[in-house]
CHARMM-style PDB file with segment names, atoms N, HN, CA, C and O in Angstrom:
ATOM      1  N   UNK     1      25.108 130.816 -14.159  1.00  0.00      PROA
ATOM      2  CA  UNK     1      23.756 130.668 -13.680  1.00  0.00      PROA
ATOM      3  C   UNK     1      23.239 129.316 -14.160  1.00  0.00      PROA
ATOM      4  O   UNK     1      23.022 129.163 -15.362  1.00  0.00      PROA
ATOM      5  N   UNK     2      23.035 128.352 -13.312  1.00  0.00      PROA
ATOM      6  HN  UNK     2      23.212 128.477 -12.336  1.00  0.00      PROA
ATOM      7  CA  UNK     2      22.447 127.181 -13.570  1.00  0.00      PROA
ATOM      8  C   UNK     2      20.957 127.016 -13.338  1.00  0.00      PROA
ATOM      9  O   UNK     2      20.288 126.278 -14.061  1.00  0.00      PROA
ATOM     10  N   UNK     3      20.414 127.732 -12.288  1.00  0.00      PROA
ATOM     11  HN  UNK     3      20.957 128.332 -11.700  1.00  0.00      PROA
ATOM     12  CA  UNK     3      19.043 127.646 -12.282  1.00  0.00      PROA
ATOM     13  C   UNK     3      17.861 127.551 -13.192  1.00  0.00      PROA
ATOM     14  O   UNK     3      17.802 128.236 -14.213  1.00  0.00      PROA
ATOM     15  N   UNK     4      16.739 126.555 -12.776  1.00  0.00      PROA
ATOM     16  HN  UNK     4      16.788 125.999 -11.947  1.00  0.00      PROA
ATOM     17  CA  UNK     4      15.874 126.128 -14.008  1.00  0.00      PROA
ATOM     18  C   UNK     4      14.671 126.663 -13.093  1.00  0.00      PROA
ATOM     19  O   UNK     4      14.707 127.014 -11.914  1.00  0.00      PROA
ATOM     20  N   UNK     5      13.802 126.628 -13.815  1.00  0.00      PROA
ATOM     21  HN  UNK     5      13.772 126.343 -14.773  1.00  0.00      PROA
ATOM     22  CA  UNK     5      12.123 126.886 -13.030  1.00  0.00      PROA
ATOM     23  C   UNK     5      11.111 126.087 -14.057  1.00  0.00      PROA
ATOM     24  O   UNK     5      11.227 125.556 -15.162  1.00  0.00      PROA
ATOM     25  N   UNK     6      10.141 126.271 -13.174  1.00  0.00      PROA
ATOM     26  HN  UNK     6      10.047 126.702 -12.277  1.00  0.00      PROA
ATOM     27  CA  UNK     6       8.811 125.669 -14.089  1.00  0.00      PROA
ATOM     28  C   UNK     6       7.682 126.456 -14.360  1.00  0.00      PROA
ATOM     29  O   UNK     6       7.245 127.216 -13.496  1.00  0.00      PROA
ATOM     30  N   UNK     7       7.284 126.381 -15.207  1.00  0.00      PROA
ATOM     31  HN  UNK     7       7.639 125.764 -15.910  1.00  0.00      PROA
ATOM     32  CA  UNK     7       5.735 127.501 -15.656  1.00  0.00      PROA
ATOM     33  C   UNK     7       4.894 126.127 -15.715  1.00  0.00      PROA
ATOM     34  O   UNK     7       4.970 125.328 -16.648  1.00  0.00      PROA
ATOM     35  N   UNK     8       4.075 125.976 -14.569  1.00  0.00      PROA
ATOM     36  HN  UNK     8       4.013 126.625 -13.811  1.00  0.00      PROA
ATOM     37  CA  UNK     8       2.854 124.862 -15.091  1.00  0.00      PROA
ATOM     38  C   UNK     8       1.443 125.137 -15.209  1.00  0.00      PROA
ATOM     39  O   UNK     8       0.747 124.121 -15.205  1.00  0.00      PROA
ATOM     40  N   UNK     9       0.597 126.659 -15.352  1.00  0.00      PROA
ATOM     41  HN  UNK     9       1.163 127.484 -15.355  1.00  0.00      PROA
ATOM     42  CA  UNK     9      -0.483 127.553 -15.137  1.00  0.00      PROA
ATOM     43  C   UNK     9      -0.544 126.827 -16.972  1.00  0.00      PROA
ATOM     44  O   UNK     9       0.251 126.577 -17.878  1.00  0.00      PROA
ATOM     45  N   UNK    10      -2.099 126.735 -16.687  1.00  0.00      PROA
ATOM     46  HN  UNK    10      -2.744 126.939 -15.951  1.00  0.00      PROA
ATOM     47  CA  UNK    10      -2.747 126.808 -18.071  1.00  0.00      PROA
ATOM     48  C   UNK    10      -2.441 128.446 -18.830  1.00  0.00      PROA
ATOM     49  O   UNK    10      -1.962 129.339 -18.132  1.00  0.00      PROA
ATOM     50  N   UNK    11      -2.776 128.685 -20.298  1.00  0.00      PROA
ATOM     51  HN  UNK    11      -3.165 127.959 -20.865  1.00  0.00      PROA
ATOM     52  CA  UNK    11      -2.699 129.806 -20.764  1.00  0.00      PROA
ATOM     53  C   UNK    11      -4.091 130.452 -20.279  1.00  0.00      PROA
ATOM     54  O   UNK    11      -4.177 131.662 -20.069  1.00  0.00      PROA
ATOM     55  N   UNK    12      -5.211 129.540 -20.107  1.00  0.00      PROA
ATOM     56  HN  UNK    12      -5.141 128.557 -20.278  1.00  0.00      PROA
ATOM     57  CA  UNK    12      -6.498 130.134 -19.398  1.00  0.00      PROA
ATOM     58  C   UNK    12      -6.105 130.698 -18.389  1.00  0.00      PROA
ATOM     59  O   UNK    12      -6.312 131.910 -18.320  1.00  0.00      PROA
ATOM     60  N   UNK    13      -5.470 130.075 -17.369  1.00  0.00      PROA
ATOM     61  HN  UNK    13      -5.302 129.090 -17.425  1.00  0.00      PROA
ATOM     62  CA  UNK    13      -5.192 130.045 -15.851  1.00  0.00      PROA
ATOM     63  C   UNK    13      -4.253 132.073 -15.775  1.00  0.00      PROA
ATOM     64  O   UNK    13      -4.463 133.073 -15.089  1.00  0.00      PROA
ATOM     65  N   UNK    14      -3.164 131.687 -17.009  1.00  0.00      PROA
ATOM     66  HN  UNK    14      -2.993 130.875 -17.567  1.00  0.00      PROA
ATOM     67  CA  UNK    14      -2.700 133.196 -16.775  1.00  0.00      PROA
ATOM     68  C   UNK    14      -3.026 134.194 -17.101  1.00  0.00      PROA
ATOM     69  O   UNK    14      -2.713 135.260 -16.571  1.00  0.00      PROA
ATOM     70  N   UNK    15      -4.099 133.945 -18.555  1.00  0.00      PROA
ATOM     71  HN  UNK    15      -4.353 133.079 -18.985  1.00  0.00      PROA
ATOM     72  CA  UNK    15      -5.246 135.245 -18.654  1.00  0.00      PROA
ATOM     73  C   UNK    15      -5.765 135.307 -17.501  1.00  0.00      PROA
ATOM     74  O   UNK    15      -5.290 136.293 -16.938  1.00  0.00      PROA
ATOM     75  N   UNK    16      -6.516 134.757 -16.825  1.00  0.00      PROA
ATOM     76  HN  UNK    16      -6.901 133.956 -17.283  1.00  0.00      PROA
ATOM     77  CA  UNK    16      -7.600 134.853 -15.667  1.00  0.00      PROA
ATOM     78  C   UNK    16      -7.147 135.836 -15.144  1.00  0.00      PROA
ATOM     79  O   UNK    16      -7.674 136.947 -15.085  1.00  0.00      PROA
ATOM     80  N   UNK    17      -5.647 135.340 -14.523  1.00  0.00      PROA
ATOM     81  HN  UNK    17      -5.219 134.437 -14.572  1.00  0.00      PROA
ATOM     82  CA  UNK    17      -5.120 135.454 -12.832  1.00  0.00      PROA
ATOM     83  C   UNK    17      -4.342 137.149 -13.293  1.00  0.00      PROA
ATOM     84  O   UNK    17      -4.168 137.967 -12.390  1.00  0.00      PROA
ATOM     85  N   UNK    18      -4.066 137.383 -14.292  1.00  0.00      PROA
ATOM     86  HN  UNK    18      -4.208 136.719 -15.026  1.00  0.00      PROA
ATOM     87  CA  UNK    18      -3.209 138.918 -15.087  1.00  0.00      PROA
ATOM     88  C   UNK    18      -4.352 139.439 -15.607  1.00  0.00      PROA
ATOM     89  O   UNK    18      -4.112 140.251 -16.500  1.00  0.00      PROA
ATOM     90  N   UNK    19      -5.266 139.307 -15.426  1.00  0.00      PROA
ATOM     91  HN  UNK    19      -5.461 138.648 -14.700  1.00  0.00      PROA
ATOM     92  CA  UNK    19      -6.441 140.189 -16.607  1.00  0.00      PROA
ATOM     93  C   UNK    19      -6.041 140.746 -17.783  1.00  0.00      PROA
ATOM     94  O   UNK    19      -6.172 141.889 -18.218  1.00  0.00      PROA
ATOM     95  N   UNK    20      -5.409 139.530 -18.342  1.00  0.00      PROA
ATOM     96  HN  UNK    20      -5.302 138.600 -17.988  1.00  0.00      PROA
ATOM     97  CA  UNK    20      -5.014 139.752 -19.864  1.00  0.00      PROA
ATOM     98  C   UNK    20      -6.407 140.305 -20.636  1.00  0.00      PROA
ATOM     99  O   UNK    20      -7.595 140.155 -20.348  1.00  0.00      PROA
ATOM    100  N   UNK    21      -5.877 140.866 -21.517  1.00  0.00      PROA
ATOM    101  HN  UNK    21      -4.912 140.989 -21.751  1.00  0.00      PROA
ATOM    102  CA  UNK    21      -6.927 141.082 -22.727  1.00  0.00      PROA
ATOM    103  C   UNK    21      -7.032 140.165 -24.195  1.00  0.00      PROA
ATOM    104  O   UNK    21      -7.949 140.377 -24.990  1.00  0.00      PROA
ATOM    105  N   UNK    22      -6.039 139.189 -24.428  1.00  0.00      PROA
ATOM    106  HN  UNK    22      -5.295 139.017 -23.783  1.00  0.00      PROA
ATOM    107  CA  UNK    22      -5.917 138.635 -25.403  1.00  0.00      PROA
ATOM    108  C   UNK    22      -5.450 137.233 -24.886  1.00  0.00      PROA
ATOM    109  O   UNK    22      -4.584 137.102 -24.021  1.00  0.00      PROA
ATOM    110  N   UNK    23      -5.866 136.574 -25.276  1.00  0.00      PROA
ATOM    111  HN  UNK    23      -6.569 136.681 -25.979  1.00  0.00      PROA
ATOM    112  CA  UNK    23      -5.551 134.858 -25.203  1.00  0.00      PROA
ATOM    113  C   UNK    23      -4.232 134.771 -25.603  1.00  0.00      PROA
ATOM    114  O   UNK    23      -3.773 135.554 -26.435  1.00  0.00      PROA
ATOM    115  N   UNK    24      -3.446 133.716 -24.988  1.00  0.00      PROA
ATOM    116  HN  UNK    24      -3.820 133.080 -24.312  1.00  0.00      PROA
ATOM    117  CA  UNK    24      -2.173 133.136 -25.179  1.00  0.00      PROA
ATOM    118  C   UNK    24      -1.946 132.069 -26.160  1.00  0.00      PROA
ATOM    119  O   UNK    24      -2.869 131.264 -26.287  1.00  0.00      PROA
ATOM    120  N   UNK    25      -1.269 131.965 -26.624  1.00  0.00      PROA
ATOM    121  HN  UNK    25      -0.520 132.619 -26.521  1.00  0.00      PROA
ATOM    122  CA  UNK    25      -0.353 130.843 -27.028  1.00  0.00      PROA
ATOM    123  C   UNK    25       0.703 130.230 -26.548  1.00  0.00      PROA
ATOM    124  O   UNK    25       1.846 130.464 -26.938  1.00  0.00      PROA
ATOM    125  N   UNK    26       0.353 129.256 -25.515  1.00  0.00      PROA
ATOM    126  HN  UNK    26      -0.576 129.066 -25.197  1.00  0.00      PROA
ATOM    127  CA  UNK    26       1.375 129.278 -24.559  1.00  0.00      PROA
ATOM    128  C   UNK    26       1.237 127.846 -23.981  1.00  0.00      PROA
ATOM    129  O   UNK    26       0.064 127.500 -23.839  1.00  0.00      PROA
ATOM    130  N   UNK    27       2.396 126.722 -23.527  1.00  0.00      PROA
ATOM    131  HN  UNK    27       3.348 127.004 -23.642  1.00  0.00      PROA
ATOM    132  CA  UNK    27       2.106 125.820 -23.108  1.00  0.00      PROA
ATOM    133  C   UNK    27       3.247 125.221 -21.845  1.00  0.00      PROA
ATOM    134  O   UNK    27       4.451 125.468 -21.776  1.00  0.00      PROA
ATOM    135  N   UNK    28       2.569 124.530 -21.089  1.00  0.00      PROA
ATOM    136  HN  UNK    28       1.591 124.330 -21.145  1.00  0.00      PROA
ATOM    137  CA  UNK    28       3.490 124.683 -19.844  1.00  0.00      PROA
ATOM    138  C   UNK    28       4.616 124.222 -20.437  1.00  0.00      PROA
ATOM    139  O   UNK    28       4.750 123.547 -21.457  1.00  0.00      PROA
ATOM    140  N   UNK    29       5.802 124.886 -19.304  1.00  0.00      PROA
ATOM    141  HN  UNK    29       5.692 125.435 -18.475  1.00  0.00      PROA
ATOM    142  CA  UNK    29       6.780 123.947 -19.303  1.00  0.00      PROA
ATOM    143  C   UNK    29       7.382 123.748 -18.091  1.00  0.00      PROA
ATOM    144  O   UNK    29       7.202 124.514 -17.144  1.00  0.00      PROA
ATOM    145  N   UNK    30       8.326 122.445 -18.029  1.00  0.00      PROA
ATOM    146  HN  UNK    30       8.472 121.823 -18.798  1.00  0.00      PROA
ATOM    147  CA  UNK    30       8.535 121.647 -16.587  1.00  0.00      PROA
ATOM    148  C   UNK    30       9.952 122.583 -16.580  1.00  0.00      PROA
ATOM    149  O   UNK    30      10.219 123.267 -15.592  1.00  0.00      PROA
ATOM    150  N   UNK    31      10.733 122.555 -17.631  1.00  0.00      PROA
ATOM    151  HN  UNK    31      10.517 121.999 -18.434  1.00  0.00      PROA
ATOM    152  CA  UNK    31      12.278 122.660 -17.527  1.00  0.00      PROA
ATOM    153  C   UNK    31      12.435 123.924 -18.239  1.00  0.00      PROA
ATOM    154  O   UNK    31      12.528 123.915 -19.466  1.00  0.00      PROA
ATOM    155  N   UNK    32      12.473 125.063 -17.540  1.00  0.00      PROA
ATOM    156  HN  UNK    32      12.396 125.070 -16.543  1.00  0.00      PROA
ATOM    157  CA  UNK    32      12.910 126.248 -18.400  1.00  0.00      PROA
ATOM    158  C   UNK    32      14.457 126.862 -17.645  1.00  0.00      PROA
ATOM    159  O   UNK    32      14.778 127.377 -16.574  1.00  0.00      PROA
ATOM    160  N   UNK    33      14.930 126.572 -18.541  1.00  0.00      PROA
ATOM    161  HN  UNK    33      14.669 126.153 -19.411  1.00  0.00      PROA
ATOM    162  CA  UNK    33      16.591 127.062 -18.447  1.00  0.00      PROA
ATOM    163  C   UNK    33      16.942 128.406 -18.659  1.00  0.00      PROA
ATOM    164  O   UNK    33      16.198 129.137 -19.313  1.00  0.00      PROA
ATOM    165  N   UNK    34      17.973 128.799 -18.187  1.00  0.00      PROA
ATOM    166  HN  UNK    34      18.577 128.206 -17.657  1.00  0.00      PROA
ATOM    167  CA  UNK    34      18.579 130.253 -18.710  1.00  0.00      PROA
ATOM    168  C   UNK    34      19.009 129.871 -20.481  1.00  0.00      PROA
ATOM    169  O   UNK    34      19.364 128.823 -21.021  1.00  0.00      PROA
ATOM    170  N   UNK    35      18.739 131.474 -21.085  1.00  0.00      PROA
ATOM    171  HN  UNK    35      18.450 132.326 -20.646  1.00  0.00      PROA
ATOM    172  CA  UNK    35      18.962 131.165 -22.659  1.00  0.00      PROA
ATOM    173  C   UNK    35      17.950 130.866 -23.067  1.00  0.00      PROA
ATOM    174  O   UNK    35      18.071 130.439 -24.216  1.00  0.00      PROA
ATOM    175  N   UNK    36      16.477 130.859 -22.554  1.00  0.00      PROA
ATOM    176  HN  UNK    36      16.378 131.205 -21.621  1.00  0.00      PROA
ATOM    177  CA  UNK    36      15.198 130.139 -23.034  1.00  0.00      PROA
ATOM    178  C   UNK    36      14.611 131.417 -23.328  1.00  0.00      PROA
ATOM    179  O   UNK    36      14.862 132.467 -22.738  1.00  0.00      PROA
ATOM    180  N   UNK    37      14.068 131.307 -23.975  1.00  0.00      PROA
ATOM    181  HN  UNK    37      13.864 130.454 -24.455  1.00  0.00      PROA
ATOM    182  CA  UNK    37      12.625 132.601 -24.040  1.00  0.00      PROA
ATOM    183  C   UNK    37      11.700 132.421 -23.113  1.00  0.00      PROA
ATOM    184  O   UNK    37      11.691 131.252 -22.729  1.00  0.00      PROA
ATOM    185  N   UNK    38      10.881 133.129 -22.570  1.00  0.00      PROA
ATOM    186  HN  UNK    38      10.888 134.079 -22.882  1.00  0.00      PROA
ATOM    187  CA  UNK    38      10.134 132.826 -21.493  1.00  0.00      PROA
ATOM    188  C   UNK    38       8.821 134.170 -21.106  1.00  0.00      PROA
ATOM    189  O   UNK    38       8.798 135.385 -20.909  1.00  0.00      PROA
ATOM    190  N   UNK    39       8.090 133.294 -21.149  1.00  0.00      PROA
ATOM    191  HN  UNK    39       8.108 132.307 -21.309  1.00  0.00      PROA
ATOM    192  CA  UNK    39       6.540 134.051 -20.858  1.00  0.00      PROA
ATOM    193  C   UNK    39       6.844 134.960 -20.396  1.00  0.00      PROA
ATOM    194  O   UNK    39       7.796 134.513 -19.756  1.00  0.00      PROA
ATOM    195  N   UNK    40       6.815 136.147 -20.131  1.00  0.00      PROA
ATOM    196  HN  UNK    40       6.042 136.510 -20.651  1.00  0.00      PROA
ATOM    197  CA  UNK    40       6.606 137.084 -19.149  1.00  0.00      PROA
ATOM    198  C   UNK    40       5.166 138.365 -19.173  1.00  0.00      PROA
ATOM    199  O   UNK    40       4.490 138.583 -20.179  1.00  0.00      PROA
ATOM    200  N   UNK    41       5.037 138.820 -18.290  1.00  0.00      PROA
ATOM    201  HN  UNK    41       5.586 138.643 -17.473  1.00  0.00      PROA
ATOM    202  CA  UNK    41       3.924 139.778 -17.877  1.00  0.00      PROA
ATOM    203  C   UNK    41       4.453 140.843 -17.317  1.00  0.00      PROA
ATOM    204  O   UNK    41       5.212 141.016 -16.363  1.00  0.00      PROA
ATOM    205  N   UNK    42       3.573 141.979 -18.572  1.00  0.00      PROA
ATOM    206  HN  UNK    42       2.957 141.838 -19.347  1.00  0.00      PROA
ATOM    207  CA  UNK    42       4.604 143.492 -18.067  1.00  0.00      PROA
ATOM    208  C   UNK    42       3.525 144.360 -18.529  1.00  0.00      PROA
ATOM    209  O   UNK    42       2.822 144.508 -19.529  1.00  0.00      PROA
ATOM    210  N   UNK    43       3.698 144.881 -17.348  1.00  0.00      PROA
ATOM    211  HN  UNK    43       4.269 144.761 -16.536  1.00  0.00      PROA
ATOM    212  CA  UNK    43       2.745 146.158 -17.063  1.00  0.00      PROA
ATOM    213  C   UNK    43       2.800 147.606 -17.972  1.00  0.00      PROA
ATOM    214  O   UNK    43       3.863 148.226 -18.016  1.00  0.00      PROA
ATOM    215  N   UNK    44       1.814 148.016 -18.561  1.00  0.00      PROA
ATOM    216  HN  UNK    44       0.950 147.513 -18.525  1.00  0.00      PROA
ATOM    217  CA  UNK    44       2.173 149.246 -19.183  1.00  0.00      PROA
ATOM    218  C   UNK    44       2.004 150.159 -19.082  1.00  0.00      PROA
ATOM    219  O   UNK    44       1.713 150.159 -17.886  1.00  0.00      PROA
ATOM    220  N   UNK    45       1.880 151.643 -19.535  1.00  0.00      PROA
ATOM    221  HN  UNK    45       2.117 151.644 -20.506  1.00  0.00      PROA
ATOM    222  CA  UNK    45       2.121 152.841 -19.018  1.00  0.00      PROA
ATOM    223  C   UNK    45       0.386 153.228 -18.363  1.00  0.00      PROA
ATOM    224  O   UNK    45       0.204 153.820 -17.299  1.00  0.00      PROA
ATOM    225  N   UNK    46      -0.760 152.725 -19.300  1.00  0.00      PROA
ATOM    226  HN  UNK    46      -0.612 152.244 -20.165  1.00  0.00      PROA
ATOM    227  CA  UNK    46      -1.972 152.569 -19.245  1.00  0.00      PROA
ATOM    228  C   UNK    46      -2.501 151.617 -17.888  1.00  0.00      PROA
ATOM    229  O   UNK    46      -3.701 151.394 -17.732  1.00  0.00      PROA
ATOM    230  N   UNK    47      -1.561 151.141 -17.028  1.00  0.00      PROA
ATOM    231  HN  UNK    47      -0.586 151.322 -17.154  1.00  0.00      PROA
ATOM    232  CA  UNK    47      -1.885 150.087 -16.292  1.00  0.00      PROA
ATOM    233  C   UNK    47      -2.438 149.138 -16.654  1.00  0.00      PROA
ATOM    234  O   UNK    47      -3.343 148.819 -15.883  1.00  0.00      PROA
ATOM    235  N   UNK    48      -2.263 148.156 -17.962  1.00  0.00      PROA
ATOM    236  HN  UNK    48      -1.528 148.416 -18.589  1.00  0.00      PROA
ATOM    237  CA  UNK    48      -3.340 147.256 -18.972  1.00  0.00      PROA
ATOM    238  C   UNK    48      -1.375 146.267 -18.240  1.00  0.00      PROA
ATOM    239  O   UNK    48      -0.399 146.694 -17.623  1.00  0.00      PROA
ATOM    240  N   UNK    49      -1.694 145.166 -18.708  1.00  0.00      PROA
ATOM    241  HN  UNK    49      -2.487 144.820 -19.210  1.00  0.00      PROA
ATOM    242  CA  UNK    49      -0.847 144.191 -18.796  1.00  0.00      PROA
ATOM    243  C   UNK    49      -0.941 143.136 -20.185  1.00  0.00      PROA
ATOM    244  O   UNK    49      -1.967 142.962 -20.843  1.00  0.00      PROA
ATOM    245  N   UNK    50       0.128 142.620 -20.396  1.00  0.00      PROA
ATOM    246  HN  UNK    50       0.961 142.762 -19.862  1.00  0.00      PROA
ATOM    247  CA  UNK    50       0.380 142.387 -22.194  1.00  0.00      PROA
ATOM    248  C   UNK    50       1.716 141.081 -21.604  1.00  0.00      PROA
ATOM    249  O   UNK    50       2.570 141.257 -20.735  1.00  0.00      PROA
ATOM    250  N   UNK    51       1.507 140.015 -22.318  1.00  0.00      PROA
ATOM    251  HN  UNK    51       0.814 139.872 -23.024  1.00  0.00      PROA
ATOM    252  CA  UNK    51       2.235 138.869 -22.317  1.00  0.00      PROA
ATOM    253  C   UNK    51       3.368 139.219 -23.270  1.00  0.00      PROA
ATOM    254  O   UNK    51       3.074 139.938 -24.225  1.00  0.00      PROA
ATOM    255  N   UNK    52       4.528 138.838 -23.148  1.00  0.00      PROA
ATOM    256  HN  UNK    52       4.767 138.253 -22.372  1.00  0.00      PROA
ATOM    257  CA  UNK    52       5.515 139.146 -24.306  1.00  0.00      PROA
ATOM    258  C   UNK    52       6.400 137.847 -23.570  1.00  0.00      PROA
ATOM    259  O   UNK    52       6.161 137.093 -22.626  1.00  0.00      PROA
ATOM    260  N   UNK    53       7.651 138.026 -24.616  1.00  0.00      PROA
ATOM    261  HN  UNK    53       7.845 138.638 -25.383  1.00  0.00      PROA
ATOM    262  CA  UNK    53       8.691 136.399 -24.556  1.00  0.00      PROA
ATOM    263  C   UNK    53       9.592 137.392 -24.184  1.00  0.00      PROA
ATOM    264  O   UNK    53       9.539 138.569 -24.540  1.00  0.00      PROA
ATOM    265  N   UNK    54      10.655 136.735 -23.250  1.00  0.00      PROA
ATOM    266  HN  UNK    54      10.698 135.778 -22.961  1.00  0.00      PROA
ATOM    267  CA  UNK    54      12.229 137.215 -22.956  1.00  0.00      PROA
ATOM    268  C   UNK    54      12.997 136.547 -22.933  1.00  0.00      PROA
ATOM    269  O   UNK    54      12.433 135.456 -22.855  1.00  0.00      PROA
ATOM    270  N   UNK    55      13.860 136.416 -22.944  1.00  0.00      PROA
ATOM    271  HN  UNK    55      14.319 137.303 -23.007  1.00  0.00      PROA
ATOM    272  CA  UNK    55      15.359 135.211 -22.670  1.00  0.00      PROA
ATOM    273  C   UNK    55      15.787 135.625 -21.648  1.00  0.00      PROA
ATOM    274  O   UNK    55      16.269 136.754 -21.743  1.00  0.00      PROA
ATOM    275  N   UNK    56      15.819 135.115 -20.550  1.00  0.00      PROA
ATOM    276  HN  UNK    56      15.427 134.198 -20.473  1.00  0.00      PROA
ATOM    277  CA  UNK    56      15.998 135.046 -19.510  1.00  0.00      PROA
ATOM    278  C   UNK    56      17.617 134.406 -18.927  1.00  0.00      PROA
ATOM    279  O   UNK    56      17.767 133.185 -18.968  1.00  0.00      PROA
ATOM    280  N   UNK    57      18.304 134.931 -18.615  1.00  0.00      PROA
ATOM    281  HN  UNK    57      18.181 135.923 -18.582  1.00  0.00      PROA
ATOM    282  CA  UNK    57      19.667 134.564 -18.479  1.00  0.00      PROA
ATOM    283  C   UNK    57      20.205 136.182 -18.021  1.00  0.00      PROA
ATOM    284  O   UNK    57      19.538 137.152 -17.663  1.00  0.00      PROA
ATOM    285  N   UNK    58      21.547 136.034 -18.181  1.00  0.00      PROA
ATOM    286  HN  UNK    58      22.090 135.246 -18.473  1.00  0.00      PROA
ATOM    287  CA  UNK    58      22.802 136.920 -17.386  1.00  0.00      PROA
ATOM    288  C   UNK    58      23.750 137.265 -18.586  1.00  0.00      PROA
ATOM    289  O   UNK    58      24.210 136.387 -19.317  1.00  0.00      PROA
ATOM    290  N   UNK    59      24.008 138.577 -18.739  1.00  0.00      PROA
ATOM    291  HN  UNK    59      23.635 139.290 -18.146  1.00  0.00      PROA
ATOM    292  CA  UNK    59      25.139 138.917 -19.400  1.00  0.00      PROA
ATOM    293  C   UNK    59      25.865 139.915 -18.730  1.00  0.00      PROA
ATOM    294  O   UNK    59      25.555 141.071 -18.443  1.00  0.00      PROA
ATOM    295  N   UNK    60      27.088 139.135 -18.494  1.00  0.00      PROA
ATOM    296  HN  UNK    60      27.339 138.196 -18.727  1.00  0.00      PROA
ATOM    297  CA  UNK    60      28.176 139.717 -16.992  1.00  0.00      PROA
ATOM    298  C   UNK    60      28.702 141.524 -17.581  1.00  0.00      PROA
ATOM    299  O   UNK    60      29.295 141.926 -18.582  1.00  0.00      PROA
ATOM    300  N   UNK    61      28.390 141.889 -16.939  1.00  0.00      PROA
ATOM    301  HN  UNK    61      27.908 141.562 -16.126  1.00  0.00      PROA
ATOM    302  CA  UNK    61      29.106 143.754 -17.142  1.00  0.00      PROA
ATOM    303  C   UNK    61      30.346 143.198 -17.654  1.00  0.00      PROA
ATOM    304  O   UNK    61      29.984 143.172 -18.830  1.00  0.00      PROA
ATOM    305  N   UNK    62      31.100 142.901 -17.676  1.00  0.00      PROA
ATOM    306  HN  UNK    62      31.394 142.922 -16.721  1.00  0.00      PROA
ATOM    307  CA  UNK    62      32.382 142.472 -17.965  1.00  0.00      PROA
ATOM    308  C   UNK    62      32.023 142.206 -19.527  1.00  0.00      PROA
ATOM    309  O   UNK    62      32.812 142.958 -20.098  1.00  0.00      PROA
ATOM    310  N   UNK    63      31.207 141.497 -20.607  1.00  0.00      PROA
ATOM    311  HN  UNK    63      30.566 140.885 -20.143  1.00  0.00      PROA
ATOM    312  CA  UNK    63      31.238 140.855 -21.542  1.00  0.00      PROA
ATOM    313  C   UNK    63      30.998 142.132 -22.820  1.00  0.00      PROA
ATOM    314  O   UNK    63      30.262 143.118 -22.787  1.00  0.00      PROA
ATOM    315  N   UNK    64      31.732 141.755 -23.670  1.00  0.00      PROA
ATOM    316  HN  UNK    64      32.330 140.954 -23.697  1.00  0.00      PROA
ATOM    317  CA  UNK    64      31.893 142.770 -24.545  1.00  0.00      PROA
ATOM    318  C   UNK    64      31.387 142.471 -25.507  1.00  0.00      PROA
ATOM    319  O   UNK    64      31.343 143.232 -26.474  1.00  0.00      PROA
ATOM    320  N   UNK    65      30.750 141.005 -25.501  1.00  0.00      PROA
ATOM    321  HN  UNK    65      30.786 140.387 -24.715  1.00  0.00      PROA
ATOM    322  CA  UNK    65      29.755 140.349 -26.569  1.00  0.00      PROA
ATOM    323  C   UNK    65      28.823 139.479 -26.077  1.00  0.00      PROA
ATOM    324  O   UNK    65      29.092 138.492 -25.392  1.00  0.00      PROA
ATOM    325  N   UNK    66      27.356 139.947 -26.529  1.00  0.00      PROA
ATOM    326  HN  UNK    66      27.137 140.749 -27.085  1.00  0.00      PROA
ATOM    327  CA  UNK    66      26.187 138.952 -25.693  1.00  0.00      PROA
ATOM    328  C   UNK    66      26.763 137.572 -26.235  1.00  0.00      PROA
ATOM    329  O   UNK    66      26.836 136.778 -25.297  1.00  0.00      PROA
ATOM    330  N   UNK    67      27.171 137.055 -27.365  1.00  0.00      PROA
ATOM    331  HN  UNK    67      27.111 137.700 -28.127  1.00  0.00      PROA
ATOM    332  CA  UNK    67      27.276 135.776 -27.855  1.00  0.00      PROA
ATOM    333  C   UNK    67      28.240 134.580 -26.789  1.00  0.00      PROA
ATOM    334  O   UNK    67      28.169 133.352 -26.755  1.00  0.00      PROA
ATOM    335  N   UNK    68      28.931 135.335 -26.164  1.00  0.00      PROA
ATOM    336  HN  UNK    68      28.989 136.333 -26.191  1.00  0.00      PROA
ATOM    337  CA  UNK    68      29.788 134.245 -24.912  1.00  0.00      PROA
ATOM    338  C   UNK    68      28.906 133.947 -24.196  1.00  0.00      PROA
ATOM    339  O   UNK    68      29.252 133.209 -23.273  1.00  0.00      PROA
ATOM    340  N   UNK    69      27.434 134.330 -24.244  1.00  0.00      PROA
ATOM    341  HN  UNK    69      27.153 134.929 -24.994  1.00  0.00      PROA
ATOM    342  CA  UNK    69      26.600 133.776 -22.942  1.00  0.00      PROA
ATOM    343  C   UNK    69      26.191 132.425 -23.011  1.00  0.00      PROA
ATOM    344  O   UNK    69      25.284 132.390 -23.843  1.00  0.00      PROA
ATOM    345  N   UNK    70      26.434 131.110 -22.482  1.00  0.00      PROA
ATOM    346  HN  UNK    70      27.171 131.138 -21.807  1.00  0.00      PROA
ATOM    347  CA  UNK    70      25.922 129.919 -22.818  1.00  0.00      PROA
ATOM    348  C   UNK    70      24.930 129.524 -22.490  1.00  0.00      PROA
ATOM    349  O   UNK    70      24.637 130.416 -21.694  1.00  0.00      PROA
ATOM    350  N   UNK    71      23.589 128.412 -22.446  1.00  0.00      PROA
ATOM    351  HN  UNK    71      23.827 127.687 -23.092  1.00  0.00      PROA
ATOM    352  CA  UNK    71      23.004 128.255 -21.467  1.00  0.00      PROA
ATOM    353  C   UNK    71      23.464 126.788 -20.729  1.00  0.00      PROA
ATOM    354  OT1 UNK    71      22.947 126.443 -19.667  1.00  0.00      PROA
TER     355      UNK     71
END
């Protein structure tokens, strides 16, 4: 997986637009790679939404150890 993306939304901009409840710490970025941690927005059982980090990448069914994953 080579694909990159960009997050360029202010941290204002993604409270607004998610009706966060808590302010971010968060700052754009141009170049986000697989293997990165990465903003995400996830819905909860309450229907409230909550910012958390993920690493975002691929670990093949085949791999018998996350550590072969490169970015």
């Amino acid at each position: 997986m080579c694909g990159r993306y960009s997050l360029t939304a202010s941290a204002e901009q993604i409270v607004e637009h998610f009706q966060l409840l808590r302010p971010l710490k968060f700052h754009p970025s141009y170049n986000i790679a697989p293997g990165q941690k990465t903003l995400n927005i996830v819905e909860l059982d309450d229907g409230s939404r909550k910012a958390v980090n993920l690493f975002w990448g691929l670990v093949p069914s085949w791999a018998k150890d996350k550590k072969i994953v490169r970015t």
